[in-house]
C-alpha positions in Angstrom: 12.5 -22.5 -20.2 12.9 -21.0 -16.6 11.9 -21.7 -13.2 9.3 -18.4 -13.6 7.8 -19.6 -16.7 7.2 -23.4 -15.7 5.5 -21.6 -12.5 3.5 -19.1 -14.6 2.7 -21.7 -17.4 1.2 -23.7 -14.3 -1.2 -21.2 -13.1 -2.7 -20.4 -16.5 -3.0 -24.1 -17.9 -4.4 -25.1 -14.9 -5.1 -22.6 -12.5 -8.0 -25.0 -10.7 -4.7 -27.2 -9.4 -2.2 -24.3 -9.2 -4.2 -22.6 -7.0 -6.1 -25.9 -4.4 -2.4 -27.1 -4.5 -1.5 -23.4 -2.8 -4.3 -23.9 -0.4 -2.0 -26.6 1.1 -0.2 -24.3 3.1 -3.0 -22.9 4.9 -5.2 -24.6 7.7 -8.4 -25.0 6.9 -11.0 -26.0 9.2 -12.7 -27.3 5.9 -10.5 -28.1 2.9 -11.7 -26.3 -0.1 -12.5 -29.3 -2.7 -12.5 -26.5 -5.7 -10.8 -23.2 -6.4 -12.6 -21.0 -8.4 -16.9 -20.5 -8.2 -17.7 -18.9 -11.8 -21.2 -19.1 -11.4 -21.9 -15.4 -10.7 -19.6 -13.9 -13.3 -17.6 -11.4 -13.1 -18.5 -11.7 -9.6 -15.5 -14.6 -9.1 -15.3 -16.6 -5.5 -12.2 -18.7 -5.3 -12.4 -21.7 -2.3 -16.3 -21.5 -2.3 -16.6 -24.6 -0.1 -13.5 -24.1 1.9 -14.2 -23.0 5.6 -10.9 -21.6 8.0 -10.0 -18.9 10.5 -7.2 -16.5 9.0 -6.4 -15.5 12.9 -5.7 -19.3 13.5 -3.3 -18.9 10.4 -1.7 -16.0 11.6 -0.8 -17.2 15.3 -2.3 -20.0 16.6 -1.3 -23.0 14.2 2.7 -21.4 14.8 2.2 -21.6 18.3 1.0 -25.4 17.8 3.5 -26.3 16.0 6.0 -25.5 18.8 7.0 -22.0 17.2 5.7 -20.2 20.0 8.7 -18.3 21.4 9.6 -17.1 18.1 9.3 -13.5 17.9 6.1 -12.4 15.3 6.3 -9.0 15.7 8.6 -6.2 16.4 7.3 -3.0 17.6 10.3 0.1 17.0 9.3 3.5 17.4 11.9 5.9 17.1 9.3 9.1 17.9 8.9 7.6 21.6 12.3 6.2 21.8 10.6 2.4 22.3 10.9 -1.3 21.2 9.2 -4.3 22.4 9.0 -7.8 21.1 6.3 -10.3 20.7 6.7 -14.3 20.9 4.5 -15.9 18.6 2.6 -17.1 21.9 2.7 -14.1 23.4 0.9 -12.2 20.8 -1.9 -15.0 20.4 -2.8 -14.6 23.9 -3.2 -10.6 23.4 -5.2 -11.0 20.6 -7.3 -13.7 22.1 -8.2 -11.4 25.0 -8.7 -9.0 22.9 -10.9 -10.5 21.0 -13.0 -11.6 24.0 -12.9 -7.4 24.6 -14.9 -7.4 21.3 -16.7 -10.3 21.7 -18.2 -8.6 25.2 -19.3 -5.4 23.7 -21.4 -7.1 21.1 -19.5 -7.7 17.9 -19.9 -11.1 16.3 -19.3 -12.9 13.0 -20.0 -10.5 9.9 -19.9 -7.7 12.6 -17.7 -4.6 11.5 -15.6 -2.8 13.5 -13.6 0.5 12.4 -9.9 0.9 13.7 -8.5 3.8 13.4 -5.2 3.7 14.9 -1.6 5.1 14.8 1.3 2.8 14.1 1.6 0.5 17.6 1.0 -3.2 18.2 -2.5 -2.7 19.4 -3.5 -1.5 15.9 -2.3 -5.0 14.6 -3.7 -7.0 17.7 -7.3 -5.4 17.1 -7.3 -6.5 13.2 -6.2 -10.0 14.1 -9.0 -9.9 17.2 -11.7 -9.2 14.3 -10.2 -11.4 11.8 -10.3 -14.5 15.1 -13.9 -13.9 15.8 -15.5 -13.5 12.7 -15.7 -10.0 12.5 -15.1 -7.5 9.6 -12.4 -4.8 10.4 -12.0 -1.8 8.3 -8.4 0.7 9.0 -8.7 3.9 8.4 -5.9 5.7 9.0 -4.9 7.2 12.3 -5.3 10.9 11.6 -7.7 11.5 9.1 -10.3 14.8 9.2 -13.3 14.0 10.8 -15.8 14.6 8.2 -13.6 11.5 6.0 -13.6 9.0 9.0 -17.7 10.2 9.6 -18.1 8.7 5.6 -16.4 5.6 5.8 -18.5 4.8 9.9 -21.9 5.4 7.6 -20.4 2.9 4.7 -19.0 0.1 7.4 -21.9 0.6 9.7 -19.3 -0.9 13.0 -20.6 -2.2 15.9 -17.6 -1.0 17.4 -14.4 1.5 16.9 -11.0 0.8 18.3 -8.8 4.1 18.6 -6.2 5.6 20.5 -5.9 9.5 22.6 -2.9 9.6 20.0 -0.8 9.4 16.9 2.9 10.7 16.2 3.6 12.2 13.1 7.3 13.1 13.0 7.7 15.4 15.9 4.1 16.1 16.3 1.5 14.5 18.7 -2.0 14.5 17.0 -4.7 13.7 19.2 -6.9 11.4 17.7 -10.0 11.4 20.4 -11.7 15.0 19.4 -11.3 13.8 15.9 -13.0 10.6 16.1 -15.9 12.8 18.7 -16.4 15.0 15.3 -16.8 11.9 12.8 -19.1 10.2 15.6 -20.8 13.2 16.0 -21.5 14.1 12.1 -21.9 9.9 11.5 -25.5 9.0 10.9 -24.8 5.3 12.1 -23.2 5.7 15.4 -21.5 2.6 17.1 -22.4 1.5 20.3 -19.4 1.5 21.6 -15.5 2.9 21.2 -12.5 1.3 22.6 -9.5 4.0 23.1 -6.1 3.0 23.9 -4.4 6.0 25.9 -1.4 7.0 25.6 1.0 8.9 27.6 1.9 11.5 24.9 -2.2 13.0 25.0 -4.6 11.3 27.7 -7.7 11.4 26.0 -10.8 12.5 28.1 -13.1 9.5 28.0 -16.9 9.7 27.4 -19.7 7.3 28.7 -20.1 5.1 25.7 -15.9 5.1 25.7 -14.0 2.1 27.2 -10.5 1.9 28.4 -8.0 -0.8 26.4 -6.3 -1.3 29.2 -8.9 -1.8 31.7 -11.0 -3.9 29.5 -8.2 -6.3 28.6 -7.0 -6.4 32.1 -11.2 -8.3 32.3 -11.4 -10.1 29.3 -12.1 -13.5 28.8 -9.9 -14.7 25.7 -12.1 -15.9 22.6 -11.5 -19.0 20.8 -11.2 -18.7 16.8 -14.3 -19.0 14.9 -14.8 -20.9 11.5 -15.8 -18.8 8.6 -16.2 -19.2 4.3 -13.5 -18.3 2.5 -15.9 -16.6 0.7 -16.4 -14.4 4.0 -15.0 -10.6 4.1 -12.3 -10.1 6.2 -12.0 -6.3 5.8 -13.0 -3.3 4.0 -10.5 -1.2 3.1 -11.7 2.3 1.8 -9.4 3.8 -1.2 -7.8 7.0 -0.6 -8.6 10.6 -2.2 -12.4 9.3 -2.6 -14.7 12.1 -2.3 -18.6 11.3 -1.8 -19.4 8.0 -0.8 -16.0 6.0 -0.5 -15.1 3.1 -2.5 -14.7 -0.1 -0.1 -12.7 -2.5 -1.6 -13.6 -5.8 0.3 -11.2 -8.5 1.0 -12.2 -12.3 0.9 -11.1 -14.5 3.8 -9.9 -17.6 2.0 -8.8 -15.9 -1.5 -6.3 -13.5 0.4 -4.7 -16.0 2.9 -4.1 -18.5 -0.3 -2.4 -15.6 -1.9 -0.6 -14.3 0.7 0.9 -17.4 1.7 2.0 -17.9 -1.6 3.9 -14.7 -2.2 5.9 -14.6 1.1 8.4 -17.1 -0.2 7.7 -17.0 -4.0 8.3 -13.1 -4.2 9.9 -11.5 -0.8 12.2 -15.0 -0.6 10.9 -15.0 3.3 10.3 -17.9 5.1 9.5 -18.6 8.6 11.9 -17.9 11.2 13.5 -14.9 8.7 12.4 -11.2 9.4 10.7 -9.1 7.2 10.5 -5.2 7.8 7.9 -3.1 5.9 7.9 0.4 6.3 4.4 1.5 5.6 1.4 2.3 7.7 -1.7 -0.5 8.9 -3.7 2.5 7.3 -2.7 1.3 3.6 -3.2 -2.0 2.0 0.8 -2.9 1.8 0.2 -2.8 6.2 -2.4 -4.8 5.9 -0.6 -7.2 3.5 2.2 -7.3 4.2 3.1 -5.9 8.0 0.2 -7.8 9.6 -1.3 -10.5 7.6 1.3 -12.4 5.2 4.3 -12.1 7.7 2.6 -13.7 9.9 0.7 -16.4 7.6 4.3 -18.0 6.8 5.6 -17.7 10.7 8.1 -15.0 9.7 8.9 -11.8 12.0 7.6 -8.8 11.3 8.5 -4.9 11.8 5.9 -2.4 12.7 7.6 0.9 12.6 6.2 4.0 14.3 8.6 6.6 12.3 9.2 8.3 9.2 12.5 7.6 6.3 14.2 10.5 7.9 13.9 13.5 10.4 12.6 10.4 13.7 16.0 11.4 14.1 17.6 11.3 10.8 18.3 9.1 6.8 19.7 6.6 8.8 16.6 4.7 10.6 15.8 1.9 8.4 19.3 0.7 8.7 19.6 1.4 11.9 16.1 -0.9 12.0 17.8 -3.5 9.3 21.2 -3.9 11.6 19.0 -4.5 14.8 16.6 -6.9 13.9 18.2 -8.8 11.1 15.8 -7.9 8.4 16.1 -9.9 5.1 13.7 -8.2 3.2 13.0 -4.3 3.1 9.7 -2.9 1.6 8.5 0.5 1.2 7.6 3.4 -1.2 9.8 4.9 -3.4 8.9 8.2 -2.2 11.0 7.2 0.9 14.0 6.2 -1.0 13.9 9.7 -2.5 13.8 11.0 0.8 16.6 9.1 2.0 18.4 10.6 -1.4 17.9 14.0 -1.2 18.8 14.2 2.7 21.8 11.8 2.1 22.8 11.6 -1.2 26.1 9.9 -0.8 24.8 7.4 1.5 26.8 8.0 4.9 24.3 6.6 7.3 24.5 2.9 5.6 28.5 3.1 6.7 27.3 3.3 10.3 25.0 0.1 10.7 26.2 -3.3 9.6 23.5 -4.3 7.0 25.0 -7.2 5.8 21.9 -9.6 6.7 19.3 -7.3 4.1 19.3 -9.4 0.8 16.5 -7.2 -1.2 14.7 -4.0 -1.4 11.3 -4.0 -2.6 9.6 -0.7 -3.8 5.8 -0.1 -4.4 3.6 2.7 -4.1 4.1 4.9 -7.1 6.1 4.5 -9.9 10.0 4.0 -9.5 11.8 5.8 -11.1 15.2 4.3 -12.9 17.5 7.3 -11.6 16.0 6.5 -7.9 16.3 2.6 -8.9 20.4 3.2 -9.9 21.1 5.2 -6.9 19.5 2.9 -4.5 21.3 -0.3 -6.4 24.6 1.4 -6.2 24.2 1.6 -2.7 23.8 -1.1 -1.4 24.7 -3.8 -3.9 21.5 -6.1 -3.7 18.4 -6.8 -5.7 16.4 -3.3 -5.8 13.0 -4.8 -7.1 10.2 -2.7 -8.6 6.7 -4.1 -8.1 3.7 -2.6 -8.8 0.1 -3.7 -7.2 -3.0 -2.3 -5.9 -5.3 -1.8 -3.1 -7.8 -3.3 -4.9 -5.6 -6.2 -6.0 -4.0 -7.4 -2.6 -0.9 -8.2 -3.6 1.6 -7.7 -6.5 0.5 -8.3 -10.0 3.6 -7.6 -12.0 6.9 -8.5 -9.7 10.3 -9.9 -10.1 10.0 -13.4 -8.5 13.1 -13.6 -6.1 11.9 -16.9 -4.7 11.4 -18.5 -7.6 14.0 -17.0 -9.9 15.6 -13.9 -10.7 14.9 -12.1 -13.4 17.4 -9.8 -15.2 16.5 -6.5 -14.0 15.3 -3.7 -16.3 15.1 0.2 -14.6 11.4 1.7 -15.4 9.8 -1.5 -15.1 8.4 -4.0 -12.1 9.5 -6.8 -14.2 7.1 -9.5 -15.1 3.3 -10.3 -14.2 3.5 -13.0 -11.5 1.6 -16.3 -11.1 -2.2 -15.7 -11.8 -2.0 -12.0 -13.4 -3.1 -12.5 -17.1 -1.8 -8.5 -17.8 -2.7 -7.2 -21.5 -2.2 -3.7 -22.8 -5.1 -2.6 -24.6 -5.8 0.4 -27.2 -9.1 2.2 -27.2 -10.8 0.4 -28.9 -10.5 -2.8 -27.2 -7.8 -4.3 -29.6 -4.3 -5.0 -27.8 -1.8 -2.8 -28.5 1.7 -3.8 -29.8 5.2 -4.6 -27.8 6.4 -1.3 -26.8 2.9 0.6 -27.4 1.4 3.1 -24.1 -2.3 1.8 -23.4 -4.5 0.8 -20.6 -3.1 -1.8 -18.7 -5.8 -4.5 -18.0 -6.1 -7.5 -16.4 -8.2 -10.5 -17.9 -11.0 -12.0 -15.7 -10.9 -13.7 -13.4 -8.3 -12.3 -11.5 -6.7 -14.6 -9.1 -7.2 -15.0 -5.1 -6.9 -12.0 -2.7 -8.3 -9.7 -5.5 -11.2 -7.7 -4.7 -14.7 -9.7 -5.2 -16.5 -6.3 -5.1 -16.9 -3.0 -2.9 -19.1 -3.0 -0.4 -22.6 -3.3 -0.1 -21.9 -1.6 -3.9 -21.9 -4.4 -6.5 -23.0 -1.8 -9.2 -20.1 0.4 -8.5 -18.1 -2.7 -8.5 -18.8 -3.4 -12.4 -19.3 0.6 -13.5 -15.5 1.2 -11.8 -13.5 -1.6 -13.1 -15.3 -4.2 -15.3 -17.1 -1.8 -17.7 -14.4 -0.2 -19.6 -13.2 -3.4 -21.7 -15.6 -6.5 -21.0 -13.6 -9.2 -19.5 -11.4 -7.3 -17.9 -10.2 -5.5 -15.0 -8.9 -1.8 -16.2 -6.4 -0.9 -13.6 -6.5 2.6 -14.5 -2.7 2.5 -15.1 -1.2 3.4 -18.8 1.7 1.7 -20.0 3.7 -1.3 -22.3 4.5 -4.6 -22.7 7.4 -4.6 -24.1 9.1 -7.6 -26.4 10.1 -9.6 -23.8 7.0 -9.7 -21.8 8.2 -7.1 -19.2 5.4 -4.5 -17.9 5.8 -0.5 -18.2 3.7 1.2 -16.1 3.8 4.7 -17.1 1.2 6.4 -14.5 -2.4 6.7 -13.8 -4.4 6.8 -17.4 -4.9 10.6 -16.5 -1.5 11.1 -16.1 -1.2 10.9 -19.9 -1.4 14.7 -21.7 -2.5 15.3 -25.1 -0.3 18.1 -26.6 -1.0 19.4 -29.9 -3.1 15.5 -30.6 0.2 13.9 -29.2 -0.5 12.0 -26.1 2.3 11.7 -23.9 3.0 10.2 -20.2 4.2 12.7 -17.8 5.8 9.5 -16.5 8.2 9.3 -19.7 9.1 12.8 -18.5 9.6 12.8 -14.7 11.9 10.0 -15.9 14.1 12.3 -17.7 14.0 14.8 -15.2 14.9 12.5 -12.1 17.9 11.3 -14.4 19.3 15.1 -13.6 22.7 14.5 -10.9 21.0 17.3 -8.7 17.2 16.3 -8.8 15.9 14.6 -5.7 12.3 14.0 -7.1 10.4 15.5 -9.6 6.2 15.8 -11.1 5.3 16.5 -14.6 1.9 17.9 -14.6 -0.6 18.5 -18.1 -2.2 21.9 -17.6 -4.5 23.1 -19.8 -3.1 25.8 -23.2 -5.6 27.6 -25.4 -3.4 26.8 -28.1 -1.8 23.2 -28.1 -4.7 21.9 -25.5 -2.2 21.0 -22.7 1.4 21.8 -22.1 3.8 20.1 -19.5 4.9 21.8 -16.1 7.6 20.7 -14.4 8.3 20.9 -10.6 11.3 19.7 -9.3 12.8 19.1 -5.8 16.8 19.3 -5.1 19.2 16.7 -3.3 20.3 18.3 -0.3 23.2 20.6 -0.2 22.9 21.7 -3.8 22.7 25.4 -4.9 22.5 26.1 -8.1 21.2 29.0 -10.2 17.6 28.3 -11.1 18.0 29.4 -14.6 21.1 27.9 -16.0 19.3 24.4 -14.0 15.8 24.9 -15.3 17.8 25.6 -19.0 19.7 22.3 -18.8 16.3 20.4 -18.2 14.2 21.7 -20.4 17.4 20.3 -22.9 17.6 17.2 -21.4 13.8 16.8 -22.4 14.2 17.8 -25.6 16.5 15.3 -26.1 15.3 12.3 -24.9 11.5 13.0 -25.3 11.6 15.2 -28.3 10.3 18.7 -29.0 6.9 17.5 -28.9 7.0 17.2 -25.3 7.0 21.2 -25.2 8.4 21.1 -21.8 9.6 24.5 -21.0 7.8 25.5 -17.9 10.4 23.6 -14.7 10.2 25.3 -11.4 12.3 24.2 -8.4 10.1 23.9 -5.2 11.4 23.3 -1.6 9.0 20.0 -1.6 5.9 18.1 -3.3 2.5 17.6 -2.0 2.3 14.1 -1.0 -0.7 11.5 0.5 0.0 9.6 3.6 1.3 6.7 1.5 3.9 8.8 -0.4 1.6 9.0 -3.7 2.5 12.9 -5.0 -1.2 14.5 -5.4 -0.5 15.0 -9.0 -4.5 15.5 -9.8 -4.8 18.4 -7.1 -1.6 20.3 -8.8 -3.4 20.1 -11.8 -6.5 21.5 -10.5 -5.2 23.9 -9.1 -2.7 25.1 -12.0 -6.0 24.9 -13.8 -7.4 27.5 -11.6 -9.9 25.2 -9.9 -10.8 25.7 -6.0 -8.8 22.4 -5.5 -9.7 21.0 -1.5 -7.5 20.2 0.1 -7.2 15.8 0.0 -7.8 14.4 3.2 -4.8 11.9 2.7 -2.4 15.0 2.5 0.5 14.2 4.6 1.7 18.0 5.5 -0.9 20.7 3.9 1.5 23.6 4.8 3.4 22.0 1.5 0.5 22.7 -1.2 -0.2 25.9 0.7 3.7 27.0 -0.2 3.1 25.3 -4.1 -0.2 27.3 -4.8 1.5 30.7 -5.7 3.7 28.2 -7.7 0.6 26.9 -9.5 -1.2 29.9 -10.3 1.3 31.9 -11.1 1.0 34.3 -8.3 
């Protein structure tokens, strides 16, 4: 029996103890006596009597403990050519005062207070200010249209927002300020006040209910952390691509520090004093987890990044970023490894940075594909490890372990279910499916700390959304297998699975073949609908940089490759090579919007589109124009 099995085996027999005895390396201002309330089920609280600040826990407790010059957080931004460091202490005291900013325009515990923020310190400082007095912050991404932001200010109801006169994205300046004016402006529940940090790319002209970061800080008095229950929220985070009213998945105070704290060494093999460098955005749940909040929880460094995987100059940045700062441990999402790929297949830029000190890459986001997986494992000869998790879920559910042992790695799949994470593969009618059978992937109730309690003010929703397709458990909305050996398969989101002439089959299985291709950067397989087999495939693939091939003789070798590995069923005949794919923010390929609009449906336009020009040039594609 290994390490990984003694430590899962622990948290199912007795997850009471697993989880009180992984309280222990928290503060608490009131040590939790149990772990897990089930006295409202399914509506789980874990630490009910447990009372802590997660601010104290982030900074303060380092500082104490004489960690205080230590840097916590590393601010590199290659799109304005800056860097600048922050001491453990140095970043308490700015978040203090901060917090006092807050505190003196009127926000208080269980107060919310929307940030919407590009990727700089403050955006960091202002979630930790929130999360030391009490309050509830909810990030929405720096960017987003003004009629989206408007939804989520009506949901949240904040006291207060904190922005910024701008964002960078790539070589563009956006100005935030006349997009946050719209949302405020179309928002039924206005705030009282905003707080905009200017910057010197775009000066924002400032309004009478607007106050100026820099002014107010340079008047604040700093505020002292505040007690709350671990049963308290800490944020709302709204999913992506929600259209209506917005889902807000809340996130427990006690539940998520627990669970952070635990997966910093037990999964990323980081532990204080060792730098960890996630490339995602504070707009996103991985920022939140795991740039701001678990970094910090274990007194490691962390990396905010204002850039993008290539063109903030070039494929080279996040070793250039790795080689500076002595990162150990690199996260981000696959779609930026395939970036990196296409732009530099053969991997020149990792000869020009000494990245000797990175021991592990860890991918999440969208599924990651084995051909992507090889490549990246080939080049640079360390762990690549697949993990696959969840806005809603906080943290990883299926992951290889590298803290507490290694498991052997197997391309297509995140590995095993960690600690807490009872995963089952269901078919549709409730039974579970067999080793190496697609179904929905589900996890049984209760899920462990850090996972959502519920959305927002929406306790309804809550249940109709996740706990009402299979009672006792939480449907992920993922298709895939287990397959003999435990290991998880996750093939795609349930909708991502076509039914061809009454075969269902995952476009995921597909892309997979296609992405094994030596000239294929990334790839989507999409179901579209056929009056006579009910849905065929369409393929759309993107090429590595520097190929040129004829379209014909490429398009005949994949539909072959297909055959072969998938089988004739798969009907795949339909591949088209595209200059790019339509992407979210977050690197998540807007696979539903293709479809609608192959299906000749007047698809909008998702307000988590990273570059809309990109779907504009795929339409004609689509529709066969």
């Amino acid at each position: 029996m290994g390490e990984y099995e003694d430590v899962f085996r622990a948290s199912t027999d007795d997850p009471e103890k697993f989880w009180l005895d992984a309280a222990q390396a928290i503060d608490w201002h009131v040590m939790p006596t149990r772990a897990l309330d089930a006295s409202r089920a399914p509506f789980y609280r874990w630490f009910p009597d447990g009372e802590l600040n997660v601010c104290h826990n982030a900074l303060d407790r380092h500082v104490d403990a004489g960690r205080g010059d230590q840097a916590a957080l590393i601010y590199d931004s290659p799109v304005t050519g800056t860097q600048r460091t922050y001491t453990y202490a140095a970043l308490r005291d700015e978040v203090a005062r901060f917090a006092g900013v807050l505190a003196g325009l009127g926000v208080g515990r269980g107060d919310r207070v929307v940030i919407y923020m590009p990727m700089v310190p403050e955006a960091a400082i202002a979630m930790l200010a929130c999360a030391r007095i009490g309050a509830v912050h909810s990030v929405v991404f720096g960017g987003f249209a003004p009629k989206e932001l408007a939804v989520r200010i009506d949901d949240a109801a904040p006291t207060v927002i904190v922005s910024a006169s701008c964002g960078i994205e790539g070589k563009r300046v956006i100005e935030y300020k006349p997009l946050l004016d719209a949302a405020v402006e179309l928002a039924e529940r206005k705030p009282a006040k905003r707080v905009i940090l200017q910057r010197p790319q775009a000066e924002a002209a400032m309004g009478p209910d607007d106050v100026d970061w820099a002014e107010a800080m340079a008047s604040a008095t700093p505020a002292d952390c505040v007690p709350v229950k671990a049963t308290d929220p800490l944020y709302i985070l709204y999913t992506s691509g929600t259209t209506g009213k917005p889902k807000g998945v809340v996130r427990d105070s006690g539940g998520h520090a627990v669970a952070l704290r635990w997966t910093m060494p037990h999964v990323y093999d980081v532990d204080a004093g060792e730098t960890m460098f996630t490339a995602s955005d504070v707009g996103w749940v991985v920022g939140h987890s795991y740039i701001v909040y678990a970094p910090l929880f274990t007194g490691a460094t962390t990396v905010l990044y204002e850039g993008k995987p290539v063109g903030t100059p070039d494929a080279g940045q996040f070793w250039r970023v790795v080689s500076e700062h002595g990162v150990k441990s690199l996260f981000t999402a696959p779609t930026a490894f395939r970036a990196i790929k296409k732009e530099d297949p053969d991997g020149e830029f990792t000869r020009k940075y000494d990245i000797s000190c990175l021991k592990y890459l860890f991918l999440a986001g969208e599924r990651l594909d084995p051909e992507t997986q090889r490549w990246a494992s080939d080049l640079l000869g360390i762990p690549v490890i697949d993990h696959w998790w969840q806005t809603e879920t906080g943290w990883p559910i299926v992951a290889n372990p590298a803290g507490i042992e290694l498991l052997p790695i197997k391309p297509g799949s995140p590995t095993k279910p960690l600690p807490g994470w009872d995963v089952q593969v269901l078919d549709t009618s409730g039974a579970q499916a067999p080793a190496g059978t697609d179904g929905a992937i589900v996890v049984k109730l209760p899920m462990p700390p850090g996972a959502l309690p519920t959305l927002w003010n929406d306790d309804d929703r809550f249940v109709a959304s996740y706990l009402s397709a299979f009672d006792g458990y939480y449907l992920t909305g993922d298709g895939g297998r287990l397959d003999e050996d435990g290991y998880v398969y996750v093939m795609g989101r349930t909708d991502d699975v076509i039914n061809v002439a009454g075969h269902r089959l995952s476009t995921g299985g597909m892309e997979e073949v296609l992405a094994s291709h030596p000239d294929v950067a990334e790839c989507a397989v999409i179901g579209v609908a056929d009056a006579l087999k009910g849905q065929v495939p369409r393929g759309f693939v993107v090429l590595k940089a520097g190929v040129e091939r004829d379209q014909d003789e490429l398009r005949a070798e994949l539909v072959q490759l297909v055959r072969e590995q998938v089988g004739a069923v798969a009907s795949l005949r339909d591949v088209a090579v595209v200059a790019a794919l339509p992407k979210t923010r977050s690197g998540k390929i807007l696979r539903k919007t293709m479809r609608g609009i192959a299906d000749g449906a007047d698809e909008p336009v998702p307000s988590t589109i990273d570059d809309a020009s990109v779907l504009d040039a795929l339409r004609p594609v689509l529709r066969r124009e």
